[in-house]
N, C-alpha and C positions, 0 to 999 in steps of 0.2 A: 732801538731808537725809533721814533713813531716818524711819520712821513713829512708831519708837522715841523718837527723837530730838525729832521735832516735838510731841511730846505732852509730853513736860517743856518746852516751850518756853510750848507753850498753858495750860499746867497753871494757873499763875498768873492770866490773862488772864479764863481760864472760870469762875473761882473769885468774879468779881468780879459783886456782883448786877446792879448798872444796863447790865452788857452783855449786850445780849438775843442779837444776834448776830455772827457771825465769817465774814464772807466770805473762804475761802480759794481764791486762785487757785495753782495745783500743776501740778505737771506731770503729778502721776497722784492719784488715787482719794484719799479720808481721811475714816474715820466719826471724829465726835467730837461731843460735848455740846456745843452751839449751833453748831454748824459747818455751813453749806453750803458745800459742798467741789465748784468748777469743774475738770475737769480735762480733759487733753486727749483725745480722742477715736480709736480706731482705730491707722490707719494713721499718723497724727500724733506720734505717744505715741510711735512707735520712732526718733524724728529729736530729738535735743537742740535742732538748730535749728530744726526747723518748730516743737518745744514752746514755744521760746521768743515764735518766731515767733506762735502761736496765743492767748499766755496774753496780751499788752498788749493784743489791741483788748477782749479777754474783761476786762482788767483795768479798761480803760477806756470798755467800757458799764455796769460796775456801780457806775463813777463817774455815769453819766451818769443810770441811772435808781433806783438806791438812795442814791446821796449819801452815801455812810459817813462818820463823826463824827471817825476818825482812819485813815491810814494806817499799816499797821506792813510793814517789810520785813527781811527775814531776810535778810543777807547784803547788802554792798554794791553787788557786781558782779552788774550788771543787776537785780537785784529792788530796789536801793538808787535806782540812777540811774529806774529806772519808776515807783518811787515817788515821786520827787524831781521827774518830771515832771508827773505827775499831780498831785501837791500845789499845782503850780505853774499848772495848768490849772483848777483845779476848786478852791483856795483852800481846800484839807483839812491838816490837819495832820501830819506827817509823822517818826513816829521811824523809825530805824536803828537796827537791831540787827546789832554788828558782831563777825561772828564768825571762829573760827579765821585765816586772815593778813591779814582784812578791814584791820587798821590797818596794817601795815606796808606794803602796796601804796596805802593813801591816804596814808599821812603825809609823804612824799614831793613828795606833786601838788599843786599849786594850786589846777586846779579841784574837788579831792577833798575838800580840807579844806573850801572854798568851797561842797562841797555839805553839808558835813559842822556847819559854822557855821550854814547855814540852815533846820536839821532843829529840830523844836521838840522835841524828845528825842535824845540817843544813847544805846544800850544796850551797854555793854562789861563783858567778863567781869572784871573786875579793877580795885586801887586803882591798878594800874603803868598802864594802859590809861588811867583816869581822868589822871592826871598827864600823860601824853602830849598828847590831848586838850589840855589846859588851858594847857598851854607852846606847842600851835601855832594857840591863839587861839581855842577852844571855850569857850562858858561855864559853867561850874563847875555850877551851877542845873539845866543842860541833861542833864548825865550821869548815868545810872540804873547801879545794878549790885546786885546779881547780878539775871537774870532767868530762870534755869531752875532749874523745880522736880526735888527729886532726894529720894526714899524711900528715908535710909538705914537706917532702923530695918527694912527689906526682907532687907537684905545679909545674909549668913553672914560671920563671922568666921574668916579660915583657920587651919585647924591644922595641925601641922606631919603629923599620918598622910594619907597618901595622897597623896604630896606629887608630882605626874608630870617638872615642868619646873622648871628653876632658874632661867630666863628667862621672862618673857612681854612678848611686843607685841600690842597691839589699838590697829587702824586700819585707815584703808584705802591700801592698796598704791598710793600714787603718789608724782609726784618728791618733793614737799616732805617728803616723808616720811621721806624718806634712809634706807630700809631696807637699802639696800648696805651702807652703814656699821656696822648693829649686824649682818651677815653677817664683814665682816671681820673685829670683835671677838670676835663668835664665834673665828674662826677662830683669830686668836691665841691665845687663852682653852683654846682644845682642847690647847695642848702641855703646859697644867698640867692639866686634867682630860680623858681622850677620850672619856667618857662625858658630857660637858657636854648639857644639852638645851634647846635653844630653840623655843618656841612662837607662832608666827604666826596669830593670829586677824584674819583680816579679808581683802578680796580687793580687786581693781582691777585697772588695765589693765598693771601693772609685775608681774603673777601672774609671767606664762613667764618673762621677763629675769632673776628674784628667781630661779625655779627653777633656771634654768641656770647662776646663780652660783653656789647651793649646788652643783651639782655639779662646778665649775670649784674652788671650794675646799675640795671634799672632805670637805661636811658632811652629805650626807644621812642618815648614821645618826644624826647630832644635830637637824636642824631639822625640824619638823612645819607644815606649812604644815594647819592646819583646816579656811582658809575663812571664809567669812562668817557668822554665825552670829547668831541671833535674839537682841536688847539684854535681854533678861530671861536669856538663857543665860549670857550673856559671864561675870558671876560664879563659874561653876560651873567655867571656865576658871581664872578668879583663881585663887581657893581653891586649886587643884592646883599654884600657880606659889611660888617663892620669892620674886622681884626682877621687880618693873615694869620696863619700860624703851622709853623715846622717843629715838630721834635726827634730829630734824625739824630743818631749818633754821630756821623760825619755827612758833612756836603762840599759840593765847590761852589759853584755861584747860581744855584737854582733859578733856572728862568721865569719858572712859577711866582718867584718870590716877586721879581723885576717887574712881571705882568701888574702883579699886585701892587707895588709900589707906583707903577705909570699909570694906573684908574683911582691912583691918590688913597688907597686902602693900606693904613699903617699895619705893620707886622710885628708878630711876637717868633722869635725864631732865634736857636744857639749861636755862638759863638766859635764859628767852626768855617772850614776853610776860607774862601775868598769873601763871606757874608759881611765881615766887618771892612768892608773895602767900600759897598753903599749905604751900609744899614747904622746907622749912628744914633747912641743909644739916646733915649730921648728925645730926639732931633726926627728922626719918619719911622721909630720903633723901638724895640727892647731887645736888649742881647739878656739873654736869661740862660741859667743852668737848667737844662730842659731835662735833665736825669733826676732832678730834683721834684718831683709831683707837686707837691704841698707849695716850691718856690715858684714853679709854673702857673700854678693856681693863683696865685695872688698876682704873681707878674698880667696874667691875664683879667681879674679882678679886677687891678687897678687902671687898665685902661678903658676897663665895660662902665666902673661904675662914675667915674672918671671925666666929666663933658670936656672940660676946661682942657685935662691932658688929652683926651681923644682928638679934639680938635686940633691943637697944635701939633699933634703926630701927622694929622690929614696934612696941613698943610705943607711941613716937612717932606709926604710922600708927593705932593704936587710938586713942589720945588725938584724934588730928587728927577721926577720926569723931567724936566729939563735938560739935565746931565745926562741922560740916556739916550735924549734926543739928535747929542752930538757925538758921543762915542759907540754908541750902537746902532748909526746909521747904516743904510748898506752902502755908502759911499766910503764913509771912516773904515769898515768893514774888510772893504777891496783894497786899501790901501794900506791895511797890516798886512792882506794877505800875498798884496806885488810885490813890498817890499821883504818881504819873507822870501819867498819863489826867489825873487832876481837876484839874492845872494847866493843860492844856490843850484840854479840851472841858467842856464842862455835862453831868454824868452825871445824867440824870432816871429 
């Protein structure tokens, strides 16, 4: 999770008086107000697994001689199951915060749900997530949402001058991400416009493979790969784009998206975790079967070539910033995250 990222997570959390402090264990470095921030050291720091390897016994002597009042872990896989041990050793109490494909690779498991039941919090981005949850035997009580703070009153609203891309992606470049797919779309899409331009913001280990596609299909003078770029810049992206667009296999509530949607830039994006909780079909975007190329294409077609619907999608995403305004403030923020805490620790 990028530094960006973690900081609307903690936003809430820090905001809350009786918490004095925040032990975080990272894989790398993080200044933040009440945070003492462990992280790995050196030569360790460049091995994902020795990080890993380094952060549980680091995780489980600050059980041993700070005794923290709750656990919170970010992400199921491994930071979920460490906490879930730990909880279990040390008789702390333990939320889950389940992000990005965190529930579809549990919901599945036995022992997943079975860790997922014995968490005295879950945190999920969405009402659809919540109802998931609850069908495979989670308690209603247990489920917190939203819990990342988001400054949209920050954003620019885009206008249509200076407009660079008719596309934009922001994410990072791996499989679940299916960026082949909005390549192929691309590609179709170019026999009605050859001037089509798509913008790649963000990077990962699928960078070269993604390169050599675009030039296998013949888009380089349409696709811009940017790179990874600092979360307070990404907007400056938006703003230049026409149409959002995700083709993931699964998601939970991409913040990417949300950004997108508060600078009033309609999105084309699946129908997949908590996404149809803001994104309304028609209304500030398109839920599309994004495994479908050819339906992609068109779905994205019809809102390029489209004024009349493009415009009504803008103003949809402008509207939808509103709604953001008030439930993704860091104020609404801190008050999921009190009322959470105070049912299950003594805040003094």
């Amino acid at each position: 999770m990028s530094d960006f990222k973690l900081r609307q997570k903690l936003a809430g959390i820090q905001d809350i008086d009786h918490i004095s402090h925040i032990l975080l264990v990272r894989g790398k470095k993080f200044k933040g107000r009440k945070v003492t921030s462990f992280s790995a050291p050196g030569l360790v720091a460049r091995s994902r697994v020795l990080t890993d390897l380094y952060r549980a016994p680091v995780a489980f002597w600050q059980c041993v001689i700070r005794k923290p009042d709750v656990i919170i872990a970010f992400y199921l896989n491994y930071h979920g199951l460490m906490g879930w041990i730990l909880g279990k050793l040390f008789n702390i109490p333990v939320v889950l915060v389940l992000l990005g494909t965190d529930l579809e690779r549990a919901i599945n498991s036995r022992r997943m749900i079975s860790i997922l039941r014995s968490a005295a919090r879950i945190a999920v981005s969405g009402a659809t997530s919540k109802e998931r949850l609850i069908a495979a035997g989670v308690e209603e009580s247990k489920i917190l949402h939203p819990t990342s703070a988001f400054s949209v009153s920050d954003l620019p609203i885009a206008r249509y001058a200076g407009i660079e891309y008719d596309l934009i992606f922001v994410g990072s470049l791996v499989q679940v991400k299916r960026v082949d797919r909005l390549l192929k779309a691309v590609e179709n899409l170019k026999h009605r416009n050859s001037l089509l331009r798509l913008a790649i913001v963000g990077d990962g280990p699928l960078r070269q493979s993604l390169g050599n596609l675009v030039n296998e299909l013949g888009l380089d003078d349409n696709v811009t790969f940017v790179g990874r770029v600092p979360g307070n810049e990404v907007p400056h992206y938006l703003c230049k784009s026409k149409v959002f667009v995700l083709t993931s296999n699964s998601e939970g509530l991409p913040m990417a998206m949300i950004e997108a949607l508060s600078c009033g830039i309609p999105v084309v994006v699946p129908d997949a975790g908590d996404i149809n909780c803001v994104v309304h079909h028609k209304q500030n975007g398109l839920l599309v079967n994004v495994s479908n190329e050819r339906e992609l294409a068109e779905a994205l077609g019809q809102v390029l070539d489209n004024h009349k619907l493009l415009e009504s999608l803008r103003r949809g995403a402008v509207a939808t910033r509103n709604l953001f305004k008030s439930n993704y403030s860091q104020q609404a923020i801190r008050r999921v995250w009190e009322t959470a805490l105070e049912g299950i620790i003594s805040l003094k």
